[in-house]
ROKE-130906 format. One record per residue (C-alpha): x negated, y negated, z. Coordinates in steps of 0.1 Angstrom, whole numbers, padded with zeros to 4 digits, always signed. Layout:
BEGIN
XYZ...
END
This chain:
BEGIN
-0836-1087+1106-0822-1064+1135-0840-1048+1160-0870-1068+1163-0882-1056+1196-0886-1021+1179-0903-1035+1145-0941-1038+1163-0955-1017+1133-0973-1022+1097-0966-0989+1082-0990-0979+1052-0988-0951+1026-1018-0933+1024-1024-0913+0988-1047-0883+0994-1054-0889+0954-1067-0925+0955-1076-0947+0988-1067-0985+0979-1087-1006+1004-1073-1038+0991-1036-1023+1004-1058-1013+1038-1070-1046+1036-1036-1064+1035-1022-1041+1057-1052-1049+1086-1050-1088+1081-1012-1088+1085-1017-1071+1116-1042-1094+1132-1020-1124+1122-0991-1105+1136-1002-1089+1166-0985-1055+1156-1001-1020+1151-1012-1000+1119-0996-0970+1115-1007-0949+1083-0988-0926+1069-0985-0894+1042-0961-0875+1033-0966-0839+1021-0939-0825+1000-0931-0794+0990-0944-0774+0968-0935-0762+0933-0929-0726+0932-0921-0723+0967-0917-0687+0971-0953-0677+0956-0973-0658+0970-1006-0684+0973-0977-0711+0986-0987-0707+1020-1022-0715+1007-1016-0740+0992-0995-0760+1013-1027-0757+1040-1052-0772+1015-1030-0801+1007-1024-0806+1048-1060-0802+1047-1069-0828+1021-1038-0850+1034-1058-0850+1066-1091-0858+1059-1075-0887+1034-1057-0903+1066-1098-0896+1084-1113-0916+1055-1086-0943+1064-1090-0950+1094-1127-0954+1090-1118-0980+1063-1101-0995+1085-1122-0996+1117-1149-1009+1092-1125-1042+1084-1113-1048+1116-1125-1024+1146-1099-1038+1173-1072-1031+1155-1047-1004+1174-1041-0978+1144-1020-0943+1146-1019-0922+1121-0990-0896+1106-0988-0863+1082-0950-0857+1076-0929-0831+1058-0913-0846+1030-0912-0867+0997-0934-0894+1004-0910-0921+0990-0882-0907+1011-0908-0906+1042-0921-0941+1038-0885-0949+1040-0877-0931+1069-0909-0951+1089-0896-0981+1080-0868-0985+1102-0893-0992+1130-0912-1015+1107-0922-1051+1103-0932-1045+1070-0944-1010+1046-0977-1020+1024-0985-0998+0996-1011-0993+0968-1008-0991+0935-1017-0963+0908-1002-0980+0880-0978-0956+0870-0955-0964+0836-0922-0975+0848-0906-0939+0837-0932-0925+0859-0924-0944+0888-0886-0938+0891-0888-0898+0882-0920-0889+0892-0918-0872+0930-0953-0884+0943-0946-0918+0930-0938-0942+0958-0934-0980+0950-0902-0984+0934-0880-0961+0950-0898-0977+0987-0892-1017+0977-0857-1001+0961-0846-0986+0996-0865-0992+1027-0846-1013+1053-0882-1038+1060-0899-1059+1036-0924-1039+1013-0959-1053+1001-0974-1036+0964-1009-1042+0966-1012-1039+0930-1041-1065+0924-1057-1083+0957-1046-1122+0963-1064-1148+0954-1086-1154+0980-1105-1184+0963-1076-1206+0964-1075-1228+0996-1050-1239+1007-1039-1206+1001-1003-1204+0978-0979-1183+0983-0947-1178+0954-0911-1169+0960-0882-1164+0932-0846-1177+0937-0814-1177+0926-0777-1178+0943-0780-1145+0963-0781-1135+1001-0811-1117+0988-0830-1146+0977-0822-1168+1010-0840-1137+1033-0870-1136+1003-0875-1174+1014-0870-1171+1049-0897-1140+1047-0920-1164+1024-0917-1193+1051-0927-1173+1078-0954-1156+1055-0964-1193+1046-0967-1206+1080-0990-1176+1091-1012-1181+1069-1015-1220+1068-1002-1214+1029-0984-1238+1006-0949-1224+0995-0937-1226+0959-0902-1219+0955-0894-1215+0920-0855-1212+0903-0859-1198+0869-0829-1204+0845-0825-1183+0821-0815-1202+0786-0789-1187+0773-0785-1175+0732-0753-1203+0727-0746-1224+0760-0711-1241+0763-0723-1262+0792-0736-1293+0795-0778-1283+0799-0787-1319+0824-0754-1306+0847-0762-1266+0851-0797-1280+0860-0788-1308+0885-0761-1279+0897-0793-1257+0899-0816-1280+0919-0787-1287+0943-0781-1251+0953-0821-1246+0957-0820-1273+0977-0794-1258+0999-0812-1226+0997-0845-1242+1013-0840-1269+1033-0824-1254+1062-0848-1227+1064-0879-1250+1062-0864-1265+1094-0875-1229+1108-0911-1242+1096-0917-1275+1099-0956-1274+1089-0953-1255+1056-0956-1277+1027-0930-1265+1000-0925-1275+0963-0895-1264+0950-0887-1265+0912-0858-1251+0886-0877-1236+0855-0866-1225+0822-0875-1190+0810-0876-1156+0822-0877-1151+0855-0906-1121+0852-0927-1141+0828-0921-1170+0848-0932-1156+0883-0958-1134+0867-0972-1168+0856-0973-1186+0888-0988-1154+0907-1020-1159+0891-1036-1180+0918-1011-1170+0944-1016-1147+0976-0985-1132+0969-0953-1134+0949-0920-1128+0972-0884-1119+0959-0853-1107+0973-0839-1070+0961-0800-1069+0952-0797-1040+0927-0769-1021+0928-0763-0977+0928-0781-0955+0901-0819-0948+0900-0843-0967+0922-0855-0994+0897-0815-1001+0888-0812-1004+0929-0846-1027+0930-0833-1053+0902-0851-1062+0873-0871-1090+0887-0887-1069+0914-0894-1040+0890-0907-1064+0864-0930-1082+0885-0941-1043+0901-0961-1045+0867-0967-1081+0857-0976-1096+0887-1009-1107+0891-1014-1107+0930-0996-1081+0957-0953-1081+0957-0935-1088+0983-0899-1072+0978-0872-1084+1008-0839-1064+1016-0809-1088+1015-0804-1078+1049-0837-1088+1061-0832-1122+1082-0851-1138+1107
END
């Protein structure tokens, strides 16, 4: 992570269409644990057909609606939490590419969900949770379906594999962990392969050895959490969808490459967008505390 001094804010994306209060809800608890701000945030693009006559008109009534949306907002979240320093924002601009732009000054962006199809999340222009976890420079919570909050101590689940991305996704997870007084879960899912050449009890010793190496130094960072760590066979979205069903969140490292944002997010975090059973964490590989 860079900049730290500057990163005193959780940014949230506020759809005038559909208020999630579990996303306001994350969004206010990280907060409190953190000591940062809230800063909520919409962003009004442009509209179709631009040089129509009722444009003009238009564009007002959706500033007007985009208003009273960030209104409603803040009373949602003055009703969780009333000491809670909150600012709020109405921008020009694609929300996605808006978002983006407020998280340079961000600890972390949380969004909602409105369970788009995965075409409709890439192309569509309002949609805002893949192209956000694909490019913003801050860590970036989907509050697709609320935490468990019935588990105690509360569990928290993070995917590896050899990447720099994955080694910032656990350092994000320990700190997450230790916040919350959470048990970390780090979990290496090994694909099996249609014909392997190797020998199977070697690539998983290999496996458990670079986890290791992955983990331990970081968990000096946090000497409190209590972490499991294990190497599982499957796929790694079926296997992290799995173990999200009684967790508070499920944390993974981005590392796609070029092309449309769900090419640059990487499978895994797209998959889990969708599967997941508890909010996403998504980490930039150049997130590092």
């Amino acid at each position: 992570m860079t900049d730290t001094a500057v990163r005193n804010e959780v940014v949230v994306g506020i759809d005038p269409r559909e208020q999630s209060v579990p996303a306001l809800a994350w969004a206010v608890d990280e907060a409190v644990r953190r000591g940062l701000s809230l800063r909520l945030v919409m962003g009004a693009p442009p509209m179709p057909g631009g040089q129509h006559v009722d444009a003009p008109y238009r564009r007002t009534m959706f500033r007007a609606r985009g208003e009273s949306a960030l209104d409603e907002a803040v009373a949602a979240v003055r009703a969780l939490r009333a000491d809670v320093r909150v600012a709020t924002e109405l921008l020009d601009g694609v929300p996605s590419a808006v978002l983006c732009g407020q998280a340079a000054r961000a600890r972390m962006v949380v969004l909602g969900s409105r369970r788009l199809s995965r075409a409709e999340e890439v192309f569509r222009a309002g949609s805002v949770s893949v192209p956000v976890s694909a490019r913003a420079d801050c860590p970036v919570v989907v509050v697709r379906e609320p935490e468990a909050t019935d588990v105690r101590p509360p569990r928290l689940v993070v995917g590896v594999d050899s990447s720099e991305s994955s080694r910032a996704a656990v350092a994000y997870a320990m700190e997450e962990a230790a916040l919350r007084g959470a048990i970390l879960r780090v979990l290496w899912v090994w694909r099996r392969p249609v014909v392997s050449f190797t020998d199977e009890e070697a690539g998983l010793q290999e496996r458990r050895r670079l986890l290791s190496e992955t983990v331990v130094g970081l968990a000096e960072r946090q000497p409190d959490v209590q972490v499991s760590m294990d190497v599982v066979r499957g796929h790694p979205v079926e296997v992290l969808a799995l173990a999200s069903v009684d967790a508070a969140a499920v944390v993974v490292g981005r590392h796609g490459r070029g092309g449309y944002a769900g090419i640059r997010l990487g499978s895994v975090p797209h998959g889990l967008l969708h599967r997941a059973e508890c909010p996403v964490i998504t980490v930039p590989g150049t997130w590092d505390d």
